[in-house]
C-alpha positions as CSV (number, residue, x, y, z in Angstrom):
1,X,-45.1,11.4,34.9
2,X,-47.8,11.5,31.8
3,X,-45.6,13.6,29.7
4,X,-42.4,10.7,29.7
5,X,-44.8,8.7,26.8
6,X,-45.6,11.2,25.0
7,X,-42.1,12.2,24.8
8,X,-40.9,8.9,23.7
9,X,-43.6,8.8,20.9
10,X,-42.1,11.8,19.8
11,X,-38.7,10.8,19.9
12,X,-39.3,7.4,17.9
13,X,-41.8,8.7,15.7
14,X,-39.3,11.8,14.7
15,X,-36.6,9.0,14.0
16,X,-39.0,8.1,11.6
17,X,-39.7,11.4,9.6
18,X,-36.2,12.4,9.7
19,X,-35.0,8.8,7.9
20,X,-37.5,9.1,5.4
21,X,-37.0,12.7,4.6
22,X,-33.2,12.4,4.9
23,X,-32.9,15.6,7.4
24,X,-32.5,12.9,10.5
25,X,-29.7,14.2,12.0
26,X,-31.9,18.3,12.3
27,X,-34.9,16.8,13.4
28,X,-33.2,14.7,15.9
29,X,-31.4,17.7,17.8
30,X,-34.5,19.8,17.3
31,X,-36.2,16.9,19.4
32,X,-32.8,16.9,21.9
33,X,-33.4,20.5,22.7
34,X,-36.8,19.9,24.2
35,X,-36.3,16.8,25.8
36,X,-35.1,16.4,29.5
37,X,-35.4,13.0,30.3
38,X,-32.0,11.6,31.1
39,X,-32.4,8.2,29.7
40,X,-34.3,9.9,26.5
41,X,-31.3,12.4,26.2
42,X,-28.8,9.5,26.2
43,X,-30.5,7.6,23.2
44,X,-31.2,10.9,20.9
45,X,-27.4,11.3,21.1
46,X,-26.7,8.1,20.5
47,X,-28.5,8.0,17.5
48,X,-27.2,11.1,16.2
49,X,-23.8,10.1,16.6
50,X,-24.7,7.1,14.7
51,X,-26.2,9.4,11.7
52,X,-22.5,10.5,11.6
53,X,-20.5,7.5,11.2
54,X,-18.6,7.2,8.1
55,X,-19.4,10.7,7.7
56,X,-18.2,13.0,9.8
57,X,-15.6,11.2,12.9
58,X,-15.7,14.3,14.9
59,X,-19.1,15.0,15.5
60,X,-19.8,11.3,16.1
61,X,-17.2,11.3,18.4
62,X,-18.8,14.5,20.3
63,X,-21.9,13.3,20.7
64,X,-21.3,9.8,21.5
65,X,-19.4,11.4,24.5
66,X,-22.3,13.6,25.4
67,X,-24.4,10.5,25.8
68,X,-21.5,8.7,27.6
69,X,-21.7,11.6,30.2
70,X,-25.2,11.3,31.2
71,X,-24.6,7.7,31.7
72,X,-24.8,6.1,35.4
73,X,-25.2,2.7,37.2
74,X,-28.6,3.0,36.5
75,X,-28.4,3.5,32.8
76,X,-28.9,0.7,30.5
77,X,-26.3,-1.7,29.6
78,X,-27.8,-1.8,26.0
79,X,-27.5,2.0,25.9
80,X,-24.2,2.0,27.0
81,X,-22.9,-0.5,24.8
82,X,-23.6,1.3,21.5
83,X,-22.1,4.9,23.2
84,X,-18.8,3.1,23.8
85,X,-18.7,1.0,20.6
86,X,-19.2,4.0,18.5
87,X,-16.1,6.3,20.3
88,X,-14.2,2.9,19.9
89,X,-14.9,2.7,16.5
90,X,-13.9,6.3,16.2
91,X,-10.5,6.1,17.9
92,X,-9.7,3.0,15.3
93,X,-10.4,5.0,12.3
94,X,-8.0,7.9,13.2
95,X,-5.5,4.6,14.3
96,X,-5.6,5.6,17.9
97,X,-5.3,2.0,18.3
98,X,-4.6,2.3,22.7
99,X,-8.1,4.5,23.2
100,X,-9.6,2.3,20.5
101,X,-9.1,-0.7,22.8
102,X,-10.0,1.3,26.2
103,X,-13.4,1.6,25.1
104,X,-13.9,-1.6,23.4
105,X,-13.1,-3.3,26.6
106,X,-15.2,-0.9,28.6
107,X,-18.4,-2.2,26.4
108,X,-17.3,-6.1,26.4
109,X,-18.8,-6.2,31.0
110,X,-22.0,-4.4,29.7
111,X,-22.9,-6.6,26.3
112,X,-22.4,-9.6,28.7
113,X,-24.5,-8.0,31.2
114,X,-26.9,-7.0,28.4
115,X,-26.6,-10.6,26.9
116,X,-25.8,-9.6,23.7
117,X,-23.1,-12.1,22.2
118,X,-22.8,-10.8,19.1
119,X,-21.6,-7.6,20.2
120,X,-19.4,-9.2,22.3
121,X,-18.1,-10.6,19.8
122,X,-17.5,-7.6,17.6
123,X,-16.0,-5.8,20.8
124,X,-13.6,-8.6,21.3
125,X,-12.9,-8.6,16.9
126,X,-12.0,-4.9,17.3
127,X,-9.4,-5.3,20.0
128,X,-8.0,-8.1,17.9
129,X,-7.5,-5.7,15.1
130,X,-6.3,-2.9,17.1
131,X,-3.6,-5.1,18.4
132,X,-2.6,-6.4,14.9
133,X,-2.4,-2.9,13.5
134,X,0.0,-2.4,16.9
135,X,1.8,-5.2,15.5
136,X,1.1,-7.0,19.0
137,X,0.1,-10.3,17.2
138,X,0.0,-12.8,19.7
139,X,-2.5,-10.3,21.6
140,X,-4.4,-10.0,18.6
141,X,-4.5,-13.8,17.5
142,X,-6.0,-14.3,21.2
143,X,-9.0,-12.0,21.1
144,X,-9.8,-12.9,17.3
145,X,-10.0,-16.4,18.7
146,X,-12.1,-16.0,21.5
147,X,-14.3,-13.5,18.9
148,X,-14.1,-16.7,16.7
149,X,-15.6,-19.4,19.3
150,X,-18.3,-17.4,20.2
151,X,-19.8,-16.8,16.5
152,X,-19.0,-20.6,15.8
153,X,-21.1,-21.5,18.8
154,X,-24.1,-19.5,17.4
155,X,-23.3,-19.5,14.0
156,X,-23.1,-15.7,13.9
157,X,-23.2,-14.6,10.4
158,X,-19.7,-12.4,10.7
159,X,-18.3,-15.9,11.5
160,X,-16.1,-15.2,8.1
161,X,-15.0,-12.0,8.9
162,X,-13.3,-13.5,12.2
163,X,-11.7,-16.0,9.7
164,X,-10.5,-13.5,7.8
165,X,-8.7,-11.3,10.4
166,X,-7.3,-14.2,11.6
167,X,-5.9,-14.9,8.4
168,X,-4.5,-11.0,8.2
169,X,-3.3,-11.4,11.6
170,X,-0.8,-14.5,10.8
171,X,0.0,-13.3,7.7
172,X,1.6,-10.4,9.4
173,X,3.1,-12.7,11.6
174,X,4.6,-14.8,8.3
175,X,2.7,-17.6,9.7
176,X,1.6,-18.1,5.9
177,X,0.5,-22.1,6.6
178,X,-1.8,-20.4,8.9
179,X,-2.7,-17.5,7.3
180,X,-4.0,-19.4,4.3
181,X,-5.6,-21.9,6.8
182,X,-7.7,-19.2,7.5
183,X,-8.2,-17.4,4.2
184,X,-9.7,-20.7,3.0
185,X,-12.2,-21.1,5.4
186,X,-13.2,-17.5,5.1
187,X,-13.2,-18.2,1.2
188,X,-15.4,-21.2,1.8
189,X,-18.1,-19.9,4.0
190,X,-18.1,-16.4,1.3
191,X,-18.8,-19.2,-1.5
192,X,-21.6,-21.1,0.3
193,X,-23.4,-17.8,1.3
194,X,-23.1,-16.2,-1.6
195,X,-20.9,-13.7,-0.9
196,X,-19.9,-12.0,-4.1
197,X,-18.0,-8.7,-3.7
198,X,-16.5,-9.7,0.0
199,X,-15.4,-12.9,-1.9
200,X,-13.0,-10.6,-4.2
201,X,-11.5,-9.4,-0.8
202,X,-10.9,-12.9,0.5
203,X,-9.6,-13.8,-3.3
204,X,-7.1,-10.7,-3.1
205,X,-6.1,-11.9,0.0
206,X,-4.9,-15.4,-0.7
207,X,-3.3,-14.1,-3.7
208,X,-1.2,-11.8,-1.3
209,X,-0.4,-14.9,0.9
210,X,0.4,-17.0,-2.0
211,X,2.8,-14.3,-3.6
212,X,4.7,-14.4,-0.1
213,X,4.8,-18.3,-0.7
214,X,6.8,-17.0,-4.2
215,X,3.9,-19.5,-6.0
216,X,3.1,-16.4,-8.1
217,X,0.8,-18.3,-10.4
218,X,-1.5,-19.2,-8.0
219,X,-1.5,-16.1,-6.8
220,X,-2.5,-14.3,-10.4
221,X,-5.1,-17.2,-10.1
222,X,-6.6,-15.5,-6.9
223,X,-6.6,-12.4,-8.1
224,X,-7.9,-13.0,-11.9
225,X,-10.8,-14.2,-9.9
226,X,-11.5,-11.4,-7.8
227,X,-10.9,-8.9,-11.1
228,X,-13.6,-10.7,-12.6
229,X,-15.6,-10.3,-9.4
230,X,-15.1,-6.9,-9.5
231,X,-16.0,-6.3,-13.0
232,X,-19.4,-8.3,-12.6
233,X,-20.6,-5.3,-9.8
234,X,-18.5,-2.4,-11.9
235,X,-16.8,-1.9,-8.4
236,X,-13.6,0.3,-10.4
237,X,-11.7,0.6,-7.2
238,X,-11.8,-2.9,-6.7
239,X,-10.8,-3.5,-10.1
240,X,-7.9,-1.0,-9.9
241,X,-6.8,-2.9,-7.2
242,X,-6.7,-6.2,-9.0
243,X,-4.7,-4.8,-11.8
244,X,-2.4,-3.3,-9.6
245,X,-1.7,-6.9,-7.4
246,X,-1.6,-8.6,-10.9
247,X,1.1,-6.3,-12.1
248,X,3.6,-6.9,-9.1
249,X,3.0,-10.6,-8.8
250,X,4.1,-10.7,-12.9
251,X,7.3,-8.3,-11.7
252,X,8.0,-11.1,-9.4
253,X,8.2,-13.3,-12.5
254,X,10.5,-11.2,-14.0
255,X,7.7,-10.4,-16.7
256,X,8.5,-7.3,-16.6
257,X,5.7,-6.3,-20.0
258,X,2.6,-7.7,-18.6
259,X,3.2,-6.4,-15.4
260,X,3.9,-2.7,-17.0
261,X,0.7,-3.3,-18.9
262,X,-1.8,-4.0,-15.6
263,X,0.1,-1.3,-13.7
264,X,-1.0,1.1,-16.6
265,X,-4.7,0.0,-16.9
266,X,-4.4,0.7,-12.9
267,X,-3.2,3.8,-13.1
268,X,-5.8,4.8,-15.7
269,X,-8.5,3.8,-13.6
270,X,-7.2,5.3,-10.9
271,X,-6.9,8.4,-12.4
272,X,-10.7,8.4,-13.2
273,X,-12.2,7.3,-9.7
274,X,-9.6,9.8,-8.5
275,X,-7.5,7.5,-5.7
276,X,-4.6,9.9,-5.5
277,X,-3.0,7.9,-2.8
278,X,-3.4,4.1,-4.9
279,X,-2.1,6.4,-8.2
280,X,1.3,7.4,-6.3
281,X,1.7,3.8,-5.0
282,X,1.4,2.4,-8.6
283,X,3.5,5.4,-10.7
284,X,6.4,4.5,-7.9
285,X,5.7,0.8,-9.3
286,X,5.5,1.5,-13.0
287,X,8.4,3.7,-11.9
288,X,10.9,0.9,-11.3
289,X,9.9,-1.4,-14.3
290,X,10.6,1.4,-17.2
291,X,14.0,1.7,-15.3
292,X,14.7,-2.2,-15.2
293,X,14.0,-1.5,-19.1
294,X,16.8,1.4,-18.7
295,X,14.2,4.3,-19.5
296,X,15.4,6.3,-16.6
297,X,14.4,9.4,-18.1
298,X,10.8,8.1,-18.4
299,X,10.7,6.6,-14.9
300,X,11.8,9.9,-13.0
301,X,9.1,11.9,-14.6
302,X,6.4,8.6,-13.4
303,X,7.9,9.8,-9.7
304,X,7.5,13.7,-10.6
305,X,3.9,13.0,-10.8
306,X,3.5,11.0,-7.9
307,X,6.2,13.4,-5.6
308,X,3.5,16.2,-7.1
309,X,0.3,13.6,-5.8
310,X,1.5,13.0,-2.3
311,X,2.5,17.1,-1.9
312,X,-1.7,17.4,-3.0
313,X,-2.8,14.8,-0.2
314,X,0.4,16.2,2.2
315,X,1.1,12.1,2.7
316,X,4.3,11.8,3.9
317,X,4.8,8.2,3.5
318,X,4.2,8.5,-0.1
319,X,6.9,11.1,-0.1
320,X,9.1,8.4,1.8
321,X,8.4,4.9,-0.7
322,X,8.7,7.8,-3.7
323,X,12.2,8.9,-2.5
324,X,12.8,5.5,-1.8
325,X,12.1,4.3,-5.6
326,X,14.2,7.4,-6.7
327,X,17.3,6.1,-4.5
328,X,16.7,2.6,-6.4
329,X,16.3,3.9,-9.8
330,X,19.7,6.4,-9.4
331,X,21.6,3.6,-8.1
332,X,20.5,1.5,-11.5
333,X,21.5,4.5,-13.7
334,X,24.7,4.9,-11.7
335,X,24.0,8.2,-10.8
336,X,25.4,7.3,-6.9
337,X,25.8,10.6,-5.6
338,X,21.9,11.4,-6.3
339,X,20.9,8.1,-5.1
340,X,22.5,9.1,-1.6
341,X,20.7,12.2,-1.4
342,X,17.6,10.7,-2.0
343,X,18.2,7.7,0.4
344,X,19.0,10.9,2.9
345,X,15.4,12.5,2.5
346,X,13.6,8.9,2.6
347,X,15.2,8.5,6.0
348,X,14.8,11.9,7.7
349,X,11.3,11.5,6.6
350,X,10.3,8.2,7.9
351,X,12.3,9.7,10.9
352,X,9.8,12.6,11.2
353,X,6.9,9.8,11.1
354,X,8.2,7.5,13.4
355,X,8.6,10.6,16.2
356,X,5.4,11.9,15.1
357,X,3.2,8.9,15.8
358,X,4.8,8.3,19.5
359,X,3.6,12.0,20.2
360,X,0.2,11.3,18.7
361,X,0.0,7.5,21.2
362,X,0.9,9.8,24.3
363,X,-1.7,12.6,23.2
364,X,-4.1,9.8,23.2
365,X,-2.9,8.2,26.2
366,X,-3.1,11.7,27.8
367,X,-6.4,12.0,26.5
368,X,-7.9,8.8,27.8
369,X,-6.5,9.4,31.5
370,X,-8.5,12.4,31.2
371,X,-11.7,11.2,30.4
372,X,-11.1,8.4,33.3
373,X,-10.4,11.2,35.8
374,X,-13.8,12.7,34.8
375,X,-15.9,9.8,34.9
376,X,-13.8,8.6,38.9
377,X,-15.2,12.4,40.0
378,X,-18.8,11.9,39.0
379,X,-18.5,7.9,40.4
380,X,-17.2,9.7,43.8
381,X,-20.0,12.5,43.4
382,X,-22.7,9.3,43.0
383,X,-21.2,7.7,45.8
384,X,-21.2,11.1,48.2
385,X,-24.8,11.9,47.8
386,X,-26.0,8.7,48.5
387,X,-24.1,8.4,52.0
388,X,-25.5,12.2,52.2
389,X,-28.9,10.6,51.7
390,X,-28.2,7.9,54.4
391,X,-27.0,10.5,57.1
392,X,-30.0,12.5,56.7
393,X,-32.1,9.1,57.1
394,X,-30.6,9.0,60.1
395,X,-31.2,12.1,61.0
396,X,-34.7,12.3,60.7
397,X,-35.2,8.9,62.5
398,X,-34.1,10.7,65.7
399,X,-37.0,12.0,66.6
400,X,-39.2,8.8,66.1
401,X,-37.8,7.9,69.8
402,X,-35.3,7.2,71.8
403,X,-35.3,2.8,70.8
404,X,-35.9,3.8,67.2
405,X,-33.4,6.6,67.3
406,X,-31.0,4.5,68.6
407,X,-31.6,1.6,65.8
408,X,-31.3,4.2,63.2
409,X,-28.4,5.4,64.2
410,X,-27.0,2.0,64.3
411,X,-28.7,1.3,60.6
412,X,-27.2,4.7,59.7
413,X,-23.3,4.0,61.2
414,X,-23.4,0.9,59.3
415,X,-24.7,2.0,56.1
416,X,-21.7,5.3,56.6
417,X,-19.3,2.5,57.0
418,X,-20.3,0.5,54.4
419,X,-20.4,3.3,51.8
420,X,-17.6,4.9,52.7
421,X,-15.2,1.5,52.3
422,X,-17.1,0.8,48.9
423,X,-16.0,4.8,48.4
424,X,-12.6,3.7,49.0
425,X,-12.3,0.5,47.5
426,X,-13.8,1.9,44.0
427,X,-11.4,4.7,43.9
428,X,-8.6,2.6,44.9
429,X,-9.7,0.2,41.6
430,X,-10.1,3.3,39.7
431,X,-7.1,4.3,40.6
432,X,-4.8,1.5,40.0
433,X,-6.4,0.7,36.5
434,X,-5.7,4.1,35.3
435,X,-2.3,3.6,36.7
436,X,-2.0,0.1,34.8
437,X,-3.2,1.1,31.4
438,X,-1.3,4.3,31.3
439,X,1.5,2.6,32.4
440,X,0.8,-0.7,30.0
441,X,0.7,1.9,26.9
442,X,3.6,3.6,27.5
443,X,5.8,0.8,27.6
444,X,4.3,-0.1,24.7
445,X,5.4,2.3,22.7
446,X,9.2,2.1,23.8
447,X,8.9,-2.2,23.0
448,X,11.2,-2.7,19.9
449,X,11.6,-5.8,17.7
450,X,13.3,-8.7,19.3
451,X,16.7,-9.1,18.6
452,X,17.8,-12.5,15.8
453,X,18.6,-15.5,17.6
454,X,20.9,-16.7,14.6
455,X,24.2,-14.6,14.6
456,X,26.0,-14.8,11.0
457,X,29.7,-13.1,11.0
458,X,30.2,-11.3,7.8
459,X,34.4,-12.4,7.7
460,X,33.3,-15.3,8.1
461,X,30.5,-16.5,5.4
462,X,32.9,-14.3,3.1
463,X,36.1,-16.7,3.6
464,X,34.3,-19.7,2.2
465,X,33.0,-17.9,-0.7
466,X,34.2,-17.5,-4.5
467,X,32.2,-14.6,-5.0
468,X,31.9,-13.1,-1.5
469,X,29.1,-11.2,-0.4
470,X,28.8,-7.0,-0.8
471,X,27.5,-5.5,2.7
472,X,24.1,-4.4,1.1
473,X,23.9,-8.2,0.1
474,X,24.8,-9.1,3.5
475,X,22.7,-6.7,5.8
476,X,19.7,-8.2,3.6
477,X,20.6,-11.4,4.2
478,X,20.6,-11.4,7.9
479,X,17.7,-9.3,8.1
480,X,16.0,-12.7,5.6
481,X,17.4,-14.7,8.8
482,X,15.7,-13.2,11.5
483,X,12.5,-13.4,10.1
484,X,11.8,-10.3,8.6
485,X,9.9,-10.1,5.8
486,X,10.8,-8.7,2.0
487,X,8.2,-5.7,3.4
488,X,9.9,-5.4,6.4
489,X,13.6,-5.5,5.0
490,X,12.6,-2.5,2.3
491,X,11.4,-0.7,5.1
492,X,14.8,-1.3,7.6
493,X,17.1,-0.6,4.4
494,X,14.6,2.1,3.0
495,X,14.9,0.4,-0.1
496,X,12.0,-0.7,-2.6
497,X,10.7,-4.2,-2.1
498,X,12.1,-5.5,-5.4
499,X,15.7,-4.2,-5.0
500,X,15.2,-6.3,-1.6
501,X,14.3,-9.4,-4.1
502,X,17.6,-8.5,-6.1
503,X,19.9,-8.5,-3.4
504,X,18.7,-12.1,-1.9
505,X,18.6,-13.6,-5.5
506,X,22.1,-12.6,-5.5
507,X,23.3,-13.8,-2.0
508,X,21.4,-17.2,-2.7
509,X,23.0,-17.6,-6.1
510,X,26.5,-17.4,-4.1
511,X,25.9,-19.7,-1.6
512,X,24.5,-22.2,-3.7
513,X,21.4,-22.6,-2.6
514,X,17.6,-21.9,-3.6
515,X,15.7,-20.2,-1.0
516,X,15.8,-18.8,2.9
517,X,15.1,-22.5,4.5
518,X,18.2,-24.0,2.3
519,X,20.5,-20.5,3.1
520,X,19.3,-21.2,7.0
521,X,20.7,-24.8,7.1
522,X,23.6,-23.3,5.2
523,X,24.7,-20.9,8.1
524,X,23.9,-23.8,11.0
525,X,26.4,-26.2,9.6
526,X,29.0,-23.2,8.9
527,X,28.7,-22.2,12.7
């Protein structure tokens, strides 16, 4: 019993050394191998996995499961806590979005039980953004709301981080009124606290929302702001970033020179700070301006480079938006035949994606019904050696006397029963949640978009037209109607954003009117 103290003094005093001579994460397992306290064992994994985080996912994950094998109903909730929020955070960085939120709402019963309302809080954040990168939004604006009222109620200082990811969530829903709602108020609280480089994040964001809102001025506003931000703390990604949202929002004004001049101060910074991934996106951009200028030549060599960058980082959805630029930029040289070929690869590409991440959500589901399995044996193990301790109470009480024998046995009986139907009942829960949630996930993956509710006949818009409508013009046009997004309509059409842009300008222009709400009330009275 004297040798548990001493052990602990060991174990935080070692913490110590290894943080201040930066060899933590050896010292730490050379303590693990020579402890054997349970409860000890469970916090030097912890804390190793915790040395690993942002630096290595896999071994966090390993040893973060360790210490969540060692764990039982007598371990503490605290303990517990940080073991699941650390595999959770794991399964969200490698976007294994349906384990993420398995073990995220595994820890939200034990920081209640630990009274810990800020992790709560960050449990119930998470989910939100796992369901918002599932594009479940409605899921998503729930949690981030109840995440919200919590850190309101004790004015939690990552109370503008749950305004920001509300404003994320509805911009992806194209709830822009709201999405700038909550921009603002995260904008706000950054200002009065001082916030400087998160600011530039909430400034970039706004200036997203606002270039959705086509009020592309106010958007450059927002982001000259956070460029100037970013400059103050020399924060070059940041700054490449900047350029690169300043760039597109000055395409959208048809300026087509400035925005070729930020896209190339991008690019150059991007080539020093070496973001191969940001450098493809913005070549594919600069891409399409030098062919709006006719320089075709000098545009296809722009996507050489970046078909060359995303072969390097083996990215196949910058190999899709590049051979989705290329089918644009043939099309505008009139080269059709090449255009079709490249549309062809951009959509047995995004095909190959598409199937890919299903398999990867069933792996994971696979995975996590494993892992439940385990942890229902060693509950059933837990359960079966404490009735095994009862029967042998009652065993031993037999030969106290016949009266006390047959009280025992009584005592015994009842305790058998009573284990045994909480055996029962917590397998049968077991059970039916692992049933739910594999079965919840799976249809998950098969849900598709919902269908339009506003049915436009080609024939029929086309009759009361001078200049009808071509079928590219019209498939983007009805795609604009139900809701979808410019984003969203490149992606359906596997065409680049700005071609999307061209084709609507065009349709509008034809029916006379000067936006999607106008073109709406111009189908309803047609119908």
């Amino acid at each position: 019993m004297l040798k548990l103290p001493w052990l602990l003094i060991l174990f935080i005093c070692t913490i110590g050394d290894a943080a201040a001579s930066g060899g933590g994460v050896d010292s730490l397992k050379t303590v693990l191998s020579k402890t054997t306290n349970n409860n000890a064992r469970i916090d030097l994994f912890t804390e190793i996995a915790n040395q690993f985080r942002n630096k290595d996912g896999d071994s966090m994950r390993w040893y973060a499961e360790q210490a969540l094998l060692l764990t039982n109903e007598k371990t503490s909730p605290v303990a517990i806590v940080k073991v699941l929020n650390l595999i959770g955070i794991y399964h969200f960085q490698t976007a294994a979005y349906d384990s993420a939120i398995y073990y995220f709402e595994r820890g939200m019963p034990n920081a209640q039980l630990a009274g810990d309302t800020a992790q709560l809080a960050s449990f119930l954040n998470n989910i939100g953004l796992c369901f918002t990168y599932k594009s479940a939004y409605e899921k998503a604006i729930d949690y981030h709301l109840q995440a919200l009222a919590i850190r309101e109620a004790a004015n939690d200082p990552k109370l503008s981080s749950s305004y920001n990811n509300l404003g994320i969530t509805y911009d992806r829903m194209n709830d822009l009124a709201n999405a700038e709602k909550y921009q603002l108020k995260a904008l706000e609280l950054k200002r009065q606290e001082g916030q400087r480089l998160p600011l530039a994040n909430s400034l970039l964001n706004l200036g997203i929302i606002k270039r959705k809102q086509e009020q592309y001025k106010e958007a450059i506003a927002y982001y000259e702001e956070s460029l100037a931000i970013a400059r103050e703390f020399n924060d070059e990604k940041k700054i490449a970033n900047a350029l690169n949202n300043i760039g597109s929002a000055y395409v959208s004004l048809n300026d087509l020179k400035k925005a070729a001049g930020y896209f190339e101060e991008s690019i150059a910074l991007k080539r020093k700070i070496d973001d191969l991934q940001g450098l493809a996106r913005t070549l594919g951009e600069l891409a399409e301006v030098r062919a709006f200028y006719g320089n075709f030549a000098g545009a296809r060599a722009l996507l050489l480079e970046a078909e060359a960058i995303a072969a390097t980082i083996s990215s196949r959805e910058i190999e899709h938006l590049i051979y989705v630029n290329r089918a644009d930029i043939e099309e505008m040289a009139g080269n059709y035949k090449a255009a079709l070929e490249f549309e062809r690869k951009s959509v047995a590409i995004w095909s190959e994606m598409v199937s890919q991440e299903k398999n990867d959500r069933i792996a994971e589901l696979e995975v996590a019904f494993s892992t439940a399995q385990k942890e229902a044996e060693i509950e059933r193990l837990s359960l079966q050696n404490q009735i095994n301790d009862a029967k042998a109470a009652s065993e031993r009480a037999w030969f106290t006397g016949t009266v006390i024998c047959l009280s025992m046995l009584v005592i015994g009986l009842m305790i058998y029963a009573t284990m045994q139907g909480k055996h029962r009942k917590a397998e049968m829960i077991i059970q039916e949640h692992q049933f739910d949630a594999l079965q919840k996930r799976y249809v998950d993956l098969l849900e598709g978009p919902m269908a339009s509710e506003l049915a436009v006949d080609f024939a029929t818009i086309n009759k009361k037209l001078v200049d009808p409508l071509t079928e590219r013009e019209f498939e983007a046009f009805t795609l604009s109607l139900a809701g979808q997004t410019n984003q969203e309509i490149a992606n359906n059409l596997f065409v680049s954003i700005n071609t999307v842009k061209f084709h609507l300008r065009n349709v509008y222009t034809k029916l006379g009117v000067s936006n999607r709400k106008e073109a709406v009330e111009y189908v309803v009275s047609s119908s």
